[in-house]
C-alpha positions as CSV (number, residue, x, y, z in Angstrom):
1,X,269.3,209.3,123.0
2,X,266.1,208.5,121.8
3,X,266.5,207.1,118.4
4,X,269.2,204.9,119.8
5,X,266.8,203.5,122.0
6,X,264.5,203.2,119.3
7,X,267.3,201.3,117.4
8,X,268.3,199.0,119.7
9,X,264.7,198.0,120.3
10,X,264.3,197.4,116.6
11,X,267.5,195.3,116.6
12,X,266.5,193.7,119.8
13,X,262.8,193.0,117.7
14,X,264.7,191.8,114.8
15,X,266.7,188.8,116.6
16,X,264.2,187.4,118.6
17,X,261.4,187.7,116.0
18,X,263.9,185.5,113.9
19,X,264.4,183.5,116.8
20,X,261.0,183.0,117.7
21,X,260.1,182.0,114.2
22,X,262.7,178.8,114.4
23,X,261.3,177.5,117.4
24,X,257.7,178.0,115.9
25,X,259.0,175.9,113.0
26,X,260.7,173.4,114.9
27,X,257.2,173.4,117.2
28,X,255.1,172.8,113.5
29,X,257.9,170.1,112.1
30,X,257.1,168.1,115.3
31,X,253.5,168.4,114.7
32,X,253.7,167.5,111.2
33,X,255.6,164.9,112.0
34,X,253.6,163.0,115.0
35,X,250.2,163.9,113.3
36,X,248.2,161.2,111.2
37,X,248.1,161.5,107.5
38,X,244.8,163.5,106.7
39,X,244.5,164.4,110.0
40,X,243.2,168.3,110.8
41,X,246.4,168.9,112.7
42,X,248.4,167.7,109.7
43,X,246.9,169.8,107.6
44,X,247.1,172.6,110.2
45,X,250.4,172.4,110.7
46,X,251.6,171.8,106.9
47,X,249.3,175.3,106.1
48,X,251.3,177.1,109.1
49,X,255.0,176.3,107.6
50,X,253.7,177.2,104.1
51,X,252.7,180.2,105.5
52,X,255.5,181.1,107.1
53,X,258.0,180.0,104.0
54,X,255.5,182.6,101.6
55,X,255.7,185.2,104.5
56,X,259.6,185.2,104.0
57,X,259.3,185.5,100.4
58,X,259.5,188.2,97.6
59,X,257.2,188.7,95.2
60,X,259.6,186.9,92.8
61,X,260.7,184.8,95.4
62,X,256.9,183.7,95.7
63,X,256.5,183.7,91.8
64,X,259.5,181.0,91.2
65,X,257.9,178.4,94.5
66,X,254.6,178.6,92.5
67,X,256.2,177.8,89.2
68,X,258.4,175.0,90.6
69,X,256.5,173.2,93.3
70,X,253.3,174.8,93.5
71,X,253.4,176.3,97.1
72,X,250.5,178.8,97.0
73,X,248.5,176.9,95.2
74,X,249.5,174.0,97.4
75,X,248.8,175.9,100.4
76,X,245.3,177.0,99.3
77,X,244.6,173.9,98.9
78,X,245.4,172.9,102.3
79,X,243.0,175.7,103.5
80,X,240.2,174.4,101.8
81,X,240.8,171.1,103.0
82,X,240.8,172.6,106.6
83,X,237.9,174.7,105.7
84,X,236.0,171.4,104.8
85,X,237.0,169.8,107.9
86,X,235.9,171.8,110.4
87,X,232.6,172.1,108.2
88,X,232.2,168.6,109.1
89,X,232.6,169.3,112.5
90,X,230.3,171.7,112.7
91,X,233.2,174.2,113.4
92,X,233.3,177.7,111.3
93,X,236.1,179.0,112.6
94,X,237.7,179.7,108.9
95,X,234.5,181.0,107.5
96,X,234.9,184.1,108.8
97,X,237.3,186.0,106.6
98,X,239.7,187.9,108.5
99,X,238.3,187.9,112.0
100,X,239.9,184.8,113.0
101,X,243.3,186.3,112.1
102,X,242.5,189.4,113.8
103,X,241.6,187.8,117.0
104,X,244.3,185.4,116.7
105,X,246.5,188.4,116.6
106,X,245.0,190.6,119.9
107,X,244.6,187.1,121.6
108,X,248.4,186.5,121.2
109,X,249.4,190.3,121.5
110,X,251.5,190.4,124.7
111,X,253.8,187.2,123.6
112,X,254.6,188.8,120.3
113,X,255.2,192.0,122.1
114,X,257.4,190.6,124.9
115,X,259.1,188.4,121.8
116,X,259.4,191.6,119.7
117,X,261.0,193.9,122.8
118,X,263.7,191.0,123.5
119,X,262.4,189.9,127.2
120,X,261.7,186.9,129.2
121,X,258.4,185.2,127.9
122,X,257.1,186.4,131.3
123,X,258.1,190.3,130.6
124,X,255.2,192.8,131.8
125,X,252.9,189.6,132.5
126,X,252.3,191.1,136.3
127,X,251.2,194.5,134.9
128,X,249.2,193.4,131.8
129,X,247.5,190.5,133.9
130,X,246.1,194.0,136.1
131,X,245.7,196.2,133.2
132,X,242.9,193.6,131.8
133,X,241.3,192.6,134.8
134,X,238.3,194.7,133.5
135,X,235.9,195.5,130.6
136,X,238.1,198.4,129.5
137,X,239.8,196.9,127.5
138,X,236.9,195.5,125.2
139,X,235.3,199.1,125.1
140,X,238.8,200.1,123.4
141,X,238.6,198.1,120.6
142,X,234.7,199.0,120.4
143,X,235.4,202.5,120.3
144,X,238.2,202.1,117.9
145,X,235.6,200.1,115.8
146,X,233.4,202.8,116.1
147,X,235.2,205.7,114.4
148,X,238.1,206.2,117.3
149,X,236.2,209.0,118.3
150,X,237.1,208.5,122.1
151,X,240.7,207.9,120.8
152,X,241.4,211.0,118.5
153,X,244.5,212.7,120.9
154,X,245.8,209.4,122.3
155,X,245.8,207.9,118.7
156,X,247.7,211.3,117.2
157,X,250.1,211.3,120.2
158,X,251.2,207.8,119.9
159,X,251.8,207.8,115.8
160,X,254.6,210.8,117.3
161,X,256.1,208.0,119.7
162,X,259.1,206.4,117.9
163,X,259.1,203.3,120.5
164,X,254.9,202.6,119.5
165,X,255.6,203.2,116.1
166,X,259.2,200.8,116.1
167,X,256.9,198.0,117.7
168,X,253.9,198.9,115.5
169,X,255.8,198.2,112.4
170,X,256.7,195.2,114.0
171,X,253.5,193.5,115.2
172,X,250.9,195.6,113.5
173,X,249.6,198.7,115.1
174,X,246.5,197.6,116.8
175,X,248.4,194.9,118.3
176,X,250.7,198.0,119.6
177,X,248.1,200.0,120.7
178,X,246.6,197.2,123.0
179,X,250.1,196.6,124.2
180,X,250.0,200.3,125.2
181,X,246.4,200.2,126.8
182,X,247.2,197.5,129.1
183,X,250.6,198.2,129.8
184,X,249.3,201.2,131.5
185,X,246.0,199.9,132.7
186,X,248.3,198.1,134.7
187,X,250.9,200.5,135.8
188,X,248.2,202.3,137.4
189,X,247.0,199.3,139.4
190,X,250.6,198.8,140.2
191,X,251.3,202.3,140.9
192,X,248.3,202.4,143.5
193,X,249.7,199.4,145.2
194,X,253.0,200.2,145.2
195,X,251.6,203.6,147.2
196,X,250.0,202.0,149.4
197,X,252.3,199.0,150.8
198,X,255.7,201.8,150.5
199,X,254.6,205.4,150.8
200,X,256.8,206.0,147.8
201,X,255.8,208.9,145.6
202,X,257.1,210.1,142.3
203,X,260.3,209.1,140.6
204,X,261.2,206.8,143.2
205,X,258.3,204.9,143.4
206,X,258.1,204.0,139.5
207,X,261.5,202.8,140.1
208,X,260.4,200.9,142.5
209,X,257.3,200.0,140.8
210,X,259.5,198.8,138.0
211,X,262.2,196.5,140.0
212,X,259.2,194.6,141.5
213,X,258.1,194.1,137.6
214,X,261.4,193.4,137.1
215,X,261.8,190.5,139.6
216,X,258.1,189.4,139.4
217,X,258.7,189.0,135.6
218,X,262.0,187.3,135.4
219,X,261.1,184.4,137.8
220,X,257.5,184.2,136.7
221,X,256.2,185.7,140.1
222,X,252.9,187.7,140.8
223,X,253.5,191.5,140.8
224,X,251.1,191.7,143.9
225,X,252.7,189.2,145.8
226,X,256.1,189.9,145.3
227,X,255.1,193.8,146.5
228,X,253.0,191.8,149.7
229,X,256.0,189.9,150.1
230,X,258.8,192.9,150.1
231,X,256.4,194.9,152.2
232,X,256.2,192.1,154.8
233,X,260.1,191.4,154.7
234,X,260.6,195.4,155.2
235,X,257.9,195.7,158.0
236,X,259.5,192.6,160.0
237,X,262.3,193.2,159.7
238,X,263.1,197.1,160.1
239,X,264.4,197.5,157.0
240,X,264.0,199.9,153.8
241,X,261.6,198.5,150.8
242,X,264.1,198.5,148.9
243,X,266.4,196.6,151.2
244,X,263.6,194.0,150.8
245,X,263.1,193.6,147.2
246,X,266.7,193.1,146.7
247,X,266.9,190.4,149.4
248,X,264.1,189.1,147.4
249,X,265.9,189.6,143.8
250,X,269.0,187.6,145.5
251,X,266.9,184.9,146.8
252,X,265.1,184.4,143.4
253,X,269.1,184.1,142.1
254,X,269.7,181.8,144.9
255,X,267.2,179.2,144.2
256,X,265.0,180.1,146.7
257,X,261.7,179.4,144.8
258,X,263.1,175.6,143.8
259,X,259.7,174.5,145.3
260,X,257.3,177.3,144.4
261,X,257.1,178.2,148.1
262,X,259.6,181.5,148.3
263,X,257.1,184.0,148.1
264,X,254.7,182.6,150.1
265,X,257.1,182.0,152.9
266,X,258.7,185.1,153.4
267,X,254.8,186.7,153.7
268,X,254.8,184.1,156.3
269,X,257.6,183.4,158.0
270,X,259.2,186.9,158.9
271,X,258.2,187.3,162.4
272,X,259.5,184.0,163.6
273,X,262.7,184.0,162.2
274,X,263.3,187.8,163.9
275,X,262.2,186.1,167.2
276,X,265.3,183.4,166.6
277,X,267.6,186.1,165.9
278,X,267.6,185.8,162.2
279,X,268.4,188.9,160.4
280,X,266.6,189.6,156.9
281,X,269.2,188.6,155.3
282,X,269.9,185.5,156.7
283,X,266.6,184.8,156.7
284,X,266.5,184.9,153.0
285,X,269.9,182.8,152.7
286,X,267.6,180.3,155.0
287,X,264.7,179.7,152.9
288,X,266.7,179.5,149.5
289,X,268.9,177.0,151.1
290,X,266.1,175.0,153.1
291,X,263.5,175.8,149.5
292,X,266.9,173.8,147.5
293,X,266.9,171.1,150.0
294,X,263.9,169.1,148.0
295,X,261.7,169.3,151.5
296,X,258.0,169.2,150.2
297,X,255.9,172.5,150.5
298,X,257.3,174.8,153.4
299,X,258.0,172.0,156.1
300,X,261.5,173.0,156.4
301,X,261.0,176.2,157.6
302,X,257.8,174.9,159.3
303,X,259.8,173.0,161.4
304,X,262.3,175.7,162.1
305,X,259.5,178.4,163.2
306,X,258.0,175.1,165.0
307,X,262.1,174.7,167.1
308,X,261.9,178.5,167.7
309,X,258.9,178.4,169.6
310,X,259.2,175.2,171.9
311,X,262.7,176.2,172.7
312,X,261.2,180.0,174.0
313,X,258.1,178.3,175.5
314,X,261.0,175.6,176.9
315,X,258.2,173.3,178.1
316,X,259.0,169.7,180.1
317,X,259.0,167.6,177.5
318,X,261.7,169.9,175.3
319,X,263.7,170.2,178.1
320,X,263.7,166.6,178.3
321,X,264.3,165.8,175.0
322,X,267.2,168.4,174.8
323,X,269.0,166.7,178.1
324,X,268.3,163.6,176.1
325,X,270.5,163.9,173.3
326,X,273.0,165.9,175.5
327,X,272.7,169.3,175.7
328,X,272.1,171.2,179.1
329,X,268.4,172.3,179.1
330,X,269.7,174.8,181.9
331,X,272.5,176.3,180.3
332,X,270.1,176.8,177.1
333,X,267.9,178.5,179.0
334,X,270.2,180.5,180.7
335,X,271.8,181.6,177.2
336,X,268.5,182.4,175.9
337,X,267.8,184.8,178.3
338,X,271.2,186.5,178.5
339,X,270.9,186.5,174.8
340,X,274.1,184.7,174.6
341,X,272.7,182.8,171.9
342,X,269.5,182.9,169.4
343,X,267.1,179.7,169.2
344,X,268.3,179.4,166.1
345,X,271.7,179.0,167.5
346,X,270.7,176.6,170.0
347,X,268.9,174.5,166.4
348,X,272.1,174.1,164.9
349,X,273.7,172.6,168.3
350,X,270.6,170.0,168.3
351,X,271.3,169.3,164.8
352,X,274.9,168.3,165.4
353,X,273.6,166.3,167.9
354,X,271.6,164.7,165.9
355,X,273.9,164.1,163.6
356,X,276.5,162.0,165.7
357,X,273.7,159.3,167.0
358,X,272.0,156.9,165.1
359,X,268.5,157.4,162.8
360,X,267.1,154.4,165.5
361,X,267.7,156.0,168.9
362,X,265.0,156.7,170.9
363,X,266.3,159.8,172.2
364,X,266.5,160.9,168.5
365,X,262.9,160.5,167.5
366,X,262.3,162.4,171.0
367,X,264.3,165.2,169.9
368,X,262.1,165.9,166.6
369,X,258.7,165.6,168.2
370,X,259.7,167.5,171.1
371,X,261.5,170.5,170.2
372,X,260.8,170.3,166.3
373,X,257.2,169.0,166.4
374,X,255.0,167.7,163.3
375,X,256.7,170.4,161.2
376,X,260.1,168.4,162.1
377,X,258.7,164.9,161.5
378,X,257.6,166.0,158.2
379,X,260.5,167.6,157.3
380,X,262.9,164.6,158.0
381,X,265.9,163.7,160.3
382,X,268.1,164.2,157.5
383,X,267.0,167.8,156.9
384,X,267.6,168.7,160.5
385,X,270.8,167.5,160.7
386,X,271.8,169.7,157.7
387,X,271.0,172.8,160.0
388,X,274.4,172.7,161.9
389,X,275.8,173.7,158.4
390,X,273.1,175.7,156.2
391,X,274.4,179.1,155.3
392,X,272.9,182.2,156.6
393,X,275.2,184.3,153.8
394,X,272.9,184.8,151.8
395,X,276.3,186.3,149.0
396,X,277.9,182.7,149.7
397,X,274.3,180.9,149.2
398,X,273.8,183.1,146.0
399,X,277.7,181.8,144.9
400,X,276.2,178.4,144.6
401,X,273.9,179.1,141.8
402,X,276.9,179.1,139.7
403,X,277.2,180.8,136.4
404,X,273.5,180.5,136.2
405,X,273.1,182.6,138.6
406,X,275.6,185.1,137.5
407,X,273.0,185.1,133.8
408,X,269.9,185.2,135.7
409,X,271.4,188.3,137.8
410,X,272.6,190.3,134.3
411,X,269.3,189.7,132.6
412,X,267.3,191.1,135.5
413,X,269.0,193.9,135.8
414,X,269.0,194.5,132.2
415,X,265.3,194.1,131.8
416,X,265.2,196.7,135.0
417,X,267.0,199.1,132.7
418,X,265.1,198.5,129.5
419,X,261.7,198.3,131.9
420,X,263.2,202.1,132.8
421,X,263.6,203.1,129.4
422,X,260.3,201.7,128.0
423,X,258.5,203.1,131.2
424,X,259.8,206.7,130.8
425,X,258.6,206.5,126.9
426,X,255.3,204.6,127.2
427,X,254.4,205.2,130.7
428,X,251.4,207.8,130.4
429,X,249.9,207.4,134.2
430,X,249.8,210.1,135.9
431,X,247.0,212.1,134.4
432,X,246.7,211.6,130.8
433,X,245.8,208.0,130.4
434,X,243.8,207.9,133.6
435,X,241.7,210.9,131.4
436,X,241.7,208.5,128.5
437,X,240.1,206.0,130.3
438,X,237.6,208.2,131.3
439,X,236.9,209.8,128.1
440,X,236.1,206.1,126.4
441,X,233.4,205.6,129.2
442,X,232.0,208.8,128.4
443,X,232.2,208.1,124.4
444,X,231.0,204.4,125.3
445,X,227.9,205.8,127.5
């Protein structure tokens, strides 16, 4: 089971690593081709194709592009030239041998990784974004300068890991090893938090743990506030944590963070919408569909939070407004309190109100300030008439995102499975990296 997972890695490493080298060359070609003649990035990216042609080659291969056309000499050329440039400019970047190479290459580590293992350019961003919030990381490399006394165990126990050494031979072992350092600096950040917002313990709370990746990941979401956000759905709402972060997977799907606001607006939101009778789910369907409808920032669902309110509160001037544009204020009230309808309810028969009299009436503009408020007037007439028709299934809302959708759901849940796999092989919280930390501030002390 192992070495199959190894394989399919490898493969995996193999395709987009081929992949990402043709976009990197198409990137270059349109560089070369918009740069000056002479210019540094001409030369730059002239040297990077050259590069990346020798790279390719056998030693024969290389033998015969020297004898015809000259490439290596060619492209030593172009170095110097470079090199003489950025003397001029006081720059010594490419005086330095190797190092600029070597940073380059722990700079760039986590994109060649997540290109390497197959996965959305955003794969493990959440987690390594907390594994290198410190100076842990730096001490790492010191120590591994230094001898690798601190490292001697962790370094033996990772050459015997098929996936680190798959990857190592891939982007170079230090590359690997950093990979592996932050990867779990992180999971131990996002175990605590996972702990603390669920309660979940062992098995089921990496799983957890790893959905949340997962989602925050694929849709190029925070790990922590995708984990606030499930946490405040689940809270809210009654409902399991993992009730919530599939509501949240679905809404992702849906469209629901069209304008950046999805997160943010179910930490928000929750409350409101289970005052109006709103169920999780629907709630979800809600702010996908109202996040699609192009209405700047969160003013949609402003303004329906804002309708929930006044029509509870009821005040004079809403029950004016909703005898205004013909709808009992009495009865309203009546099936508000008998819970014979939600607020929300009671929105949607003010939308279709609004919908059969003209944008001019007076009784119109009435209507928005008074039982919509500023929230309303920002969102627009013509959203609040779409409310007698927005879907609160969130399946049927998810429908909509087409075959999209349907590619966007079968990557994320194979990235959860891979996540799993990679997790049970690399994941070494729990104890024994937590030590390893430890033992590198000791060594480093």
């Amino acid at each position: 089971m192992l070495s199959l997972k190894v394989k399919r890695l490898k493969k995996i490493a193999e395709l987009n690593l081929a992949k990402t080298e043709a976009n990197q060359i198409n990137k270059l070609v349109i560089k070369l081709n918009q740069s000056a003649e002479g210019s540094y990035n001409r030369l730059s990216a002239q040297y990077s194709l050259n590069k990346i042609y020798l790279n390719n080659m056998t030693k024969a291969e290389r033998e015969e592009a020297e004898a015809k056309e000259g490439l290596i000499t060619k492209t030593r050329e172009l170095y110097k030239a470079m090199n003489e440039y950025q003397k001029s400019t006081g720059k010594t970047n490419l005086n330095v041998g190797n190092y600029t190479e070597a940073s380059d290459a722990i700079i760039s580590y986590a994109d060649r990784l997540k290109e390497a293992l197959g996965l959305n350019n955003a794969f493990g961003e959440s987690l390594l974004a907390l594994g290198r919030g410190g100076n842990e990381s730096k001490e790492v490399f010191a120590a591994m300068s230094d001898g690798a006394k601190a490292l001697g165990n962790t370094l033996m126990s990772l050459m015997t890991n098929p996936v680190f050494l798959a990857i190592a031979g891939i982007a170079g072992a230090g590359v690997a090893f950093k990979f592996w350092y932050d990867y779990n600096a992180g999971l131990v950040e996002a175990t605590r938090l996972t702990q603390q917002f669920t309660g979940k313990s062992g098995d089921d709370l990496k799983a957890f743990r790893n959905q949340v990746q997962a989602v925050a990941d694929t849709f190029n979401a925070d790990f922590k506030e995708t984990l606030i956000s499930a946490n405040a759905l689940a809270k809210q709402f009654g409902i399991s944590a993992d009730e919530a972060i599939q509501l949240i997977q679905d809404g992702f799907i849906a469209g629901g963070d069209a304008n950046g606001e999805f997160l943010n607006t179910l930490k928000e939101y929750p409350a409101y919408f289970k005052e109006a009778g709103i169920s999780a789910s629907q709630f979800v369907a809600i702010v996908a569909e109202t996040n699609k409808a192009g209405i700047f920032s969160d003013k949609g669902v402003d303004a329906i939070k804002e309708g929930n309110l006044r029509l509870r509160e009821m005040t004079t001037a809403t029950a004016a407004a909703l005898d205004g544009i013909g709808i009992s204020s009495t009865q309203v009230q009546k099936d508000l309190q008998t819970g014979a309808k939600t607020t929300f309810q009671v929105m949607q028969e003010v939308s279709a109100k609004l919908a059969e009299l003209p944008d001019s009436a007076q009784s119109v503009g009435t209507a928005i300030a008074d039982i919509f408020g500023g929230p309303g007037e920002d969102a627009g007439l013509q959203y609040l008439r779409t409310l007698k028709d927005i879907s609160t299934d969130l399946d049927t809302v998810k429908s909509k995102a087409g075959e999209l959708g349907r590619l966007q759901e079968e990557q994320l849940q194979s990235e959860i499975e891979l996540q799993n796999a990679l997790a049970g092989l690399f994941d070494a919280t729990g104890g024994s990296f937590e030590g390893f930390t430890t033992s590198i501030k000791v060594f480093i002390n």
